[in-house]
KOLNUMAR-929535 format. One record per residue (C-alpha): residue number from 1; residue in one letter; x negated, y, z negated. Coordinates in steps of 0.2 Angstrom, whole numbers. Example, Ala and Ser with C-alpha at 12.3 -4.5 7.8 and 13.67 -1.06 7.14 Angstrom:
# KOLNUMAR-929535
   i aa     X     Y     Z
   1  a   -62   -22   -39
   2  s   -68    -5   -36
//
This chain:
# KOLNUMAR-929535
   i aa     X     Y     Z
   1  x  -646   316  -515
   2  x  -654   333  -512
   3  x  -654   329  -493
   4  x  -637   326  -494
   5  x  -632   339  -503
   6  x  -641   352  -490
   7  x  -631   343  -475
   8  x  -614   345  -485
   9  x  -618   363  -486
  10  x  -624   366  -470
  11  x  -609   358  -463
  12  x  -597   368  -475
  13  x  -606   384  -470
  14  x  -604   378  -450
  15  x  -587   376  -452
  16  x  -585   396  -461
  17  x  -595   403  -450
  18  x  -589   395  -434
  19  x  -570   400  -440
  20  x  -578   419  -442
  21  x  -585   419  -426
  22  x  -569   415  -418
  23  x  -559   428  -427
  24  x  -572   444  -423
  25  x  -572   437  -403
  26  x  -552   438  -403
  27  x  -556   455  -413
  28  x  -565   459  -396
  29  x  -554   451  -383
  30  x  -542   460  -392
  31  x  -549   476  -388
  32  x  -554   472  -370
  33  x  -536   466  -366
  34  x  -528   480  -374
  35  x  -524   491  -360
  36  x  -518   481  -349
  37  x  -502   474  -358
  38  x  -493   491  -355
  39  x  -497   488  -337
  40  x  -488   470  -337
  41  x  -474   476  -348
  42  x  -468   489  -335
  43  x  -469   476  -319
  44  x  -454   470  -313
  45  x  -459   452  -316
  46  x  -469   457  -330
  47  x  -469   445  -346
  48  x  -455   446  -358
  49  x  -455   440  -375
  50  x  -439   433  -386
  51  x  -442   433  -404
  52  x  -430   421  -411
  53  x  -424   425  -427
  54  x  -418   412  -442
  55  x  -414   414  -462
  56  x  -419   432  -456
  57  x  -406   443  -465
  58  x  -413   457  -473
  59  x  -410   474  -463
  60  x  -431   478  -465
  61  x  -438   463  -457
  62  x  -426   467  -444
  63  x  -433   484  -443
  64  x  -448   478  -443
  65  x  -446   464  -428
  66  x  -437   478  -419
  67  x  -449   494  -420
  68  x  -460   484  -408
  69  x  -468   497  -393
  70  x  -465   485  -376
  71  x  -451   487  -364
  72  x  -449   466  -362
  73  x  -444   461  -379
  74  x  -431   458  -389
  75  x  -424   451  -403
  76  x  -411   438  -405
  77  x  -404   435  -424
  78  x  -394   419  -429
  79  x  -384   422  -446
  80  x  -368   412  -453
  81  x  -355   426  -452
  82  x  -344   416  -466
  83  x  -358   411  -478
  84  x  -367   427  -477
  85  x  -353   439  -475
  86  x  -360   454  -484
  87  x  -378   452  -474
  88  x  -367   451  -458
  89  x  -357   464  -462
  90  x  -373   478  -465
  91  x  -380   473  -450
  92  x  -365   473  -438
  93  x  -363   489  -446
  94  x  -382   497  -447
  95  x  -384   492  -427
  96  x  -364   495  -419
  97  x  -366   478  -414
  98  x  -350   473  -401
  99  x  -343   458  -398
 100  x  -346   451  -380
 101  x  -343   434  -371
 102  x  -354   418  -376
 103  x  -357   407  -360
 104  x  -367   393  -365
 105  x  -381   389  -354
 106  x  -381   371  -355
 107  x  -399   371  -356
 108  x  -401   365  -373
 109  x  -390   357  -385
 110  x  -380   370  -393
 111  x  -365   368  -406
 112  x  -358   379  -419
 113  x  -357   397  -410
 114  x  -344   406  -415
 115  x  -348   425  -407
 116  x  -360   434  -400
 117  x  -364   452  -401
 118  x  -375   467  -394
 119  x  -379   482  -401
 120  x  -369   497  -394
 121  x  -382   508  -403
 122  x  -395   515  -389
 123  x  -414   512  -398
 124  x  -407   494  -403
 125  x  -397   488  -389
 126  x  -412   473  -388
 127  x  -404   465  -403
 128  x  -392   452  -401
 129  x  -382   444  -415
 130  x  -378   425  -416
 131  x  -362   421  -427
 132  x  -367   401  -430
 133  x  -363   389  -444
 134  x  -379   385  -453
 135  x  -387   369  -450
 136  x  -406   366  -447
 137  x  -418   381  -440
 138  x  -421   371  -427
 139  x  -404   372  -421
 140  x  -405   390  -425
 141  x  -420   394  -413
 142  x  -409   383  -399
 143  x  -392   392  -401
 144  x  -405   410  -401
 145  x  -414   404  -385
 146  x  -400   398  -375
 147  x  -395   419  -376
 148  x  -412   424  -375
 149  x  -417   435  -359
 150  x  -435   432  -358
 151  x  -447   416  -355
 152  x  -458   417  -368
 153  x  -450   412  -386
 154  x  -458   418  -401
 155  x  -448   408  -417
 156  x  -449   419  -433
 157  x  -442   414  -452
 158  x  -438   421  -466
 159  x  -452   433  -472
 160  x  -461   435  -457
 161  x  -465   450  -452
 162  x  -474   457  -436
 163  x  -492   465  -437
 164  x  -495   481  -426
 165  x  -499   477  -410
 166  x  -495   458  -413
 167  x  -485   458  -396
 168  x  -495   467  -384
 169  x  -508   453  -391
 170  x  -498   439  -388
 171  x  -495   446  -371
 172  x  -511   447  -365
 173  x  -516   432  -371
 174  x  -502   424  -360
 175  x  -507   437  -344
 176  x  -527   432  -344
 177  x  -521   414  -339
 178  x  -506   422  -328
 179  x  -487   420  -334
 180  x  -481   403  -329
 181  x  -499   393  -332
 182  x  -498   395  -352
 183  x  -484   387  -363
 184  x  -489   390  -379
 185  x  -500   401  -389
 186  x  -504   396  -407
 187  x  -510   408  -420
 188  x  -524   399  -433
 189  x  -527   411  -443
 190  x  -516   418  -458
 191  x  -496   413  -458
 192  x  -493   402  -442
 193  x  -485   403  -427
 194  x  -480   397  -410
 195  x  -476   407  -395
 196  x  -468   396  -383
 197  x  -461   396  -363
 198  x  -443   392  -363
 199  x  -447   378  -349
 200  x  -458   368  -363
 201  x  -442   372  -374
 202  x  -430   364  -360
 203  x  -442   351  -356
 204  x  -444   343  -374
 205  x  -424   345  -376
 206  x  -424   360  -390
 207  x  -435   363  -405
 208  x  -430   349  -416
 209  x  -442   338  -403
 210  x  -457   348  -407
 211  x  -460   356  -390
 212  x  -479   360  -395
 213  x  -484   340  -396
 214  x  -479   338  -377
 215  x  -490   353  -371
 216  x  -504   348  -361
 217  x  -520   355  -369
 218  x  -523   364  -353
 219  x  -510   376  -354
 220  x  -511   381  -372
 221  x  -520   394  -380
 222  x  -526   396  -398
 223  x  -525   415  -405
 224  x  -540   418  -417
 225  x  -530   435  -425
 226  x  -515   435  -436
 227  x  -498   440  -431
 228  x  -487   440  -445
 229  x  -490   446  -464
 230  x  -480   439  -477
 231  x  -474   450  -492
 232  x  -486   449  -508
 233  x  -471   440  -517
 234  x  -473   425  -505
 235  x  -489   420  -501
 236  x  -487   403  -493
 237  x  -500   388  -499
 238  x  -508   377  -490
 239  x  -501   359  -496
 240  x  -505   348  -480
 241  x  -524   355  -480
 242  x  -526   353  -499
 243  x  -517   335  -497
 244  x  -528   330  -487
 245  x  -545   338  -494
 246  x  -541   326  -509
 247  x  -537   311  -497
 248  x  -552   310  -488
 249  x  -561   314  -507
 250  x  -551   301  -514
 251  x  -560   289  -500
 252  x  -576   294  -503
 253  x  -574   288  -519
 254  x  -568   272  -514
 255  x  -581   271  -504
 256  x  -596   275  -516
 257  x  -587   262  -529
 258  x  -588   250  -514
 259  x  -609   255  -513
 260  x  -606   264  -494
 261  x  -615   278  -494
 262  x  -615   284  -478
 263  x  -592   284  -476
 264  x  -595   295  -493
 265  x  -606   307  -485
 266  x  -595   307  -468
 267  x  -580   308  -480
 268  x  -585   322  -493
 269  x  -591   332  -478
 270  x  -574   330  -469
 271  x  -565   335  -483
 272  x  -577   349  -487
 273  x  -575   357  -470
 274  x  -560   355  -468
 275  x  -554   363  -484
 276  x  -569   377  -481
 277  x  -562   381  -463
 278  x  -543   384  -466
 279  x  -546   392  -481
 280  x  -560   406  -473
 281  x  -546   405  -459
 282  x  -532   410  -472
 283  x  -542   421  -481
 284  x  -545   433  -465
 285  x  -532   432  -458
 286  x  -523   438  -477
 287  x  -537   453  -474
 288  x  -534   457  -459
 289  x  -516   459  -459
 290  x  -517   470  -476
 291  x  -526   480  -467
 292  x  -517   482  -450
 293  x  -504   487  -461
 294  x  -511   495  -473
 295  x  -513   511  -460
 296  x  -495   510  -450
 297  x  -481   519  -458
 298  x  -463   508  -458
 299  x  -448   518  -449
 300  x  -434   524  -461
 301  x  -419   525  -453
 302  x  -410   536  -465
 303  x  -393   541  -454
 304  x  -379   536  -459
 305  x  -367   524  -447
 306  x  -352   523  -445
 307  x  -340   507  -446
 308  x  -342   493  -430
 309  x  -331   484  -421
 310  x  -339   468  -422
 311  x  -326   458  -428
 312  x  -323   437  -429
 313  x  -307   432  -422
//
């Protein structure tokens, strides 16, 4: 028992410290990659990044998403002008947004557009606004890319708001493989997050097909730094990795009962790894972002605008 005890450990402590050594090596990747974002940004057929935007109504995650530093980028926000008129109403406000013409692409399976708008204002004309009854996200993230300028997409929910320096990141991430030969990059540590090419999006038929399961492993990229932070007032839980800690528990113990000692100790050790793993993953990336943020003061925007012209017909 002592023996296996020890190996349980071991593997636990395996498992943390494998998950730390990832993080401080993207922490240094991050710092050898950092100058030549600025570089990509300004080429002509530099990489561009969408972030597509839904349940996002508040005017500071907007803010947030939107006091991004890169020339290729910008931000496409889908909102139900009827359901949330007032929310509607102080952003077609706060940004000047105008109402321009909605060609569809016919790329993805679009329905329920009713407008689309562009911000007249000059440090916001990256924003465009979708007027969309509300459906699924999914269908959200399809109606925001299919408006979209830029082949990367980076899908963003309620609450989610964007680390210092999290694009230039993601962007280098994508130029060390070259844009074109990476189609998705997936953040594993603290809140998660995909940033996918529009051709996987296509290919898969829109985001309800889950374009990330049809990626080859080759071109996908796992970034071992967080992205996003998440207000003190929602701190999300991990239910699919506690589920199934306790499943694979639950086995061992049906396995001891049974007398097979050896599926208990292959089982306890699963589920202690894989619990001890996601939860140092969590856990750092929580740190990390408190303190990316901790040091970068948020833009006020204290003057005053005038009425729109952003108006449903």
């Amino acid at each position: 028992m002592l023996i296996l005890l020890f190996l349980l450990l071991a593997a636990v402590a395996a498992a943390a410290f494998t998950v730390l050594f990832q993080v401080v090596r993207g922490r240094n990747k991050r710092l050898l990659l950092a100058g030549t974002y600025g570089t990509t940004s300004d080429a002509p057929d530099g990489i561009g990044i969408s972030v597509l935007c839904s349940g996002v109504r508040t005017l500071e995650q907007i803010e947030n998403l939107l006091a991004v530093e890169y020339a290729r980028y910008e931000v496409v926000v889908v909102l139900d002008a009827l359901r949330y008129s007032a929310e509607f109403s102080a952003l077609a406000v706060r940004y000047r947004m105008i109402r321009v013409e909605y060609v569809p692409s016919g790329e993805l399976p679009v329905q329920g557009v009713r407008a689309l708008g562009r911000s007249r204002k000059r440090r916001f004309r990256r924003l465009v606004l979708v007027d969309r009854v509300q459906d699924t996200p999914q269908g959200d993230f399809d109606a925001a890319a299919g408006v979209a300028a830029y082949d990367y997409l980076l899908p963003v929910r309620e609450g989610q708001y964007l680390l210092p320096d999290a694009v230039g990141r993601l962007v280098a991430e994508v130029g060390e493989c070259g844009a074109g030969m990476c189609d998705m990059v997936r953040m594993r540590v603290g809140e998660p997050g995909r940033l996918l090419s529009r051709e996987a999006v296509i290919a898969a038929g829109g985001f309800a097909n889950a374009p990330w399961r049809r990626i080859p492993r080759d071109r996908r990229k796992t970034l071992w730094e967080p992205v996003f932070r998440l207000p003190r007032r929602r701190r999300t839980r991990p239910v699919i990795r506690t589920l199934l800690a306790l499943l694979l528990a639950g086995g061992a113990g049906a396995a001891a009962w049974a007398g097979w000692w050896p599926a208990v100790a292959v089982l306890v050790t699963g589920a202690l790894v894989w619990s001890a793993g996601g939860y140092v993953a969590q856990a750092l990336g929580e740190v990390a972002g408190a303190y990316a943020a901790g040091f970068v003061s948020r833009r006020r925007f204290r003057r005053k605008i005038g009425e729109g012209n952003f108006t449903i017909s």
